[in-house]
Structure formats: structure tokens, C-alpha cells
C-alpha positions, 0 to 999 in steps of 0.5 A, a space after each residue: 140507857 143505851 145510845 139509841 134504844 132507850 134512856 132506860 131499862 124499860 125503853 130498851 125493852 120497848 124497843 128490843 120488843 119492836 125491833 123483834 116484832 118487825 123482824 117477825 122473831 118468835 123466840 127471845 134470847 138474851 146474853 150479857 156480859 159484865 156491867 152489860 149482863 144486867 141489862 140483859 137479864 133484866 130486859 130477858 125478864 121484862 120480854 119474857 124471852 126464852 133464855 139468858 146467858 150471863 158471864 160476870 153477871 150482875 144480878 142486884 143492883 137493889 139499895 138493901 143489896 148484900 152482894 158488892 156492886 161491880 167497880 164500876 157501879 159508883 154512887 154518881 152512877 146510881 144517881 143517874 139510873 132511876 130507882 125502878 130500875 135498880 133492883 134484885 134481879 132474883 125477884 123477877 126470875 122467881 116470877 118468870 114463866 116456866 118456860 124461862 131459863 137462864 144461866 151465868 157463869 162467873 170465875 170463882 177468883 172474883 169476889 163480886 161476881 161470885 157473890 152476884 152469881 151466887 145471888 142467883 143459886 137454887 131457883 128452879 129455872 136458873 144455873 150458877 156455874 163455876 168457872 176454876 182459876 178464873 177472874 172477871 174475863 169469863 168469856 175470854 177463859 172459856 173462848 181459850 178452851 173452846 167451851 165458848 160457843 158451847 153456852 150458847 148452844 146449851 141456852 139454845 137447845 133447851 
């Protein structure tokens, strides 16, 4: 979980959910980046928010999973993090509501996140894009040709 949200996927759900509910928001969207993309694009589902940006996303964190897991992604944090919750994200974004649409970017010189994006390709409400001559720091390469800020707005307009 995240300090203070939640001990689990579901709990920061839940409590996303409230904190936009009192602050009367009426449209949700959700941006993540590395080991933090997957909780946002789970919780961007499970809200049924308008949208998603993903840098360096991961997308399944699933046991059967074909894609490599992130560095990080050890077998004593897989223990620690409830089954439910360590799943292919592919699944629900094909559930998900037609007005959902959601977008990675990753660096075609990282194995696993081109591998996790890809995992994510030709579904109808979901663009993989790649990004040329770029490694794990998406965002870093995108801030250095001012494209950015860009992607957010993309996700926004839509």
C-alpha cells in the first residue's frame, strides 16, 4: 500500500474514491510512472476514471505472467502484496467502459518496459507509444524535448 491510503490496491481505491467525492471531482484521471504505474492504472480501472497515462508502465504483475517483472519486483515483494491484487492489468482495461482510455509510453531500449507496454497493444481503448533511443526514464526524455506536458494534455482533451 501506500503510507496513508491504503494497505492495499483496493484500500487506495477506496480511499482515492473519498478523497474525490469530498472534494466534489466529477472526472478521474490517473498518471503513473515506473513501479507506481501499476497502481495507478489498476486504481484508474477499479475508479472507473476517465483515463490513464503510463510511463515505464507495468501492466502485469500476474504469476502465469510472459512479460519480465520490473527490478524491483523481487519474490519477497510478491509475498508481501495479496494475490488479488497481482494480476494482468490487460483484463480489466478490456472490461473497462467505453468511455476509458488510457496511454503508455515506454522507451524501446528497455526490455521490460517494452515488453510490459506491449502487453497492452490492439485493445481498442488503450495507446502503446514508443519512444526512440530511450531507456527506463520516459519522462525525463520527453521533459528534454519538451513533449512532456504534452501527454497530459493529450489524455485531458480526449
Amino acid at each position: 500500500g501506500a503510507a496513508g491510503m491504503g494497505r492495499n490496491l483496493s484500500g487506495l481505491a477506496d480511499r482515492i474514491k473519498a478523497l474525490s467525492l469530498k472534494i466534489g471531482a466529477s472526472r478521474l484521471y490517473f498518471a503513473g510512472f515506473s513501479s507506481g504505474s501499476y497502481a495507478a492504472l489498476h486504481a484508474s480501472l477499479e475508479l472507473e476514471a476517465i483515463g490513464y497515462l503510463g510511463f515505464s508502465a507495468v501492466t502485469d504483475l500476474s504469476a502465469q505472467s510472459a512479460c519480465p517483472p520490473p527490478k524491483f519486483f523481487t519474490d519477497e515483494v510478491r509475498r508481501r502484496i495479496a494475490p488479488a491484487d497481482l494480476r494482468n492489468l490487460r483484463d480489466m482495461v478490456q472490461n473497462a467502459g467505453p468511455q476509458y482510455f488510457g496511454t503508455i509510453h515506454y522507451g524501446e531500449r528497455s526490455e521490460i518496459d517494452s515488453t510490459q507496454a506491449l502487453n497492452m497493444r490492439d485493445l481498442r481503448n488503450f495507446q502503446v507509444i514508443r519512444i526512440a533511443d530511450c531507456g527506463h526514464d520516459v519522462p525525463l526524455h520527453l521533459i528534454s524535448q519538451n513533449r512532456f506536458y504534452d501527454a497530459f494534455s493529450d489524455l485531458i482533451a480526449r
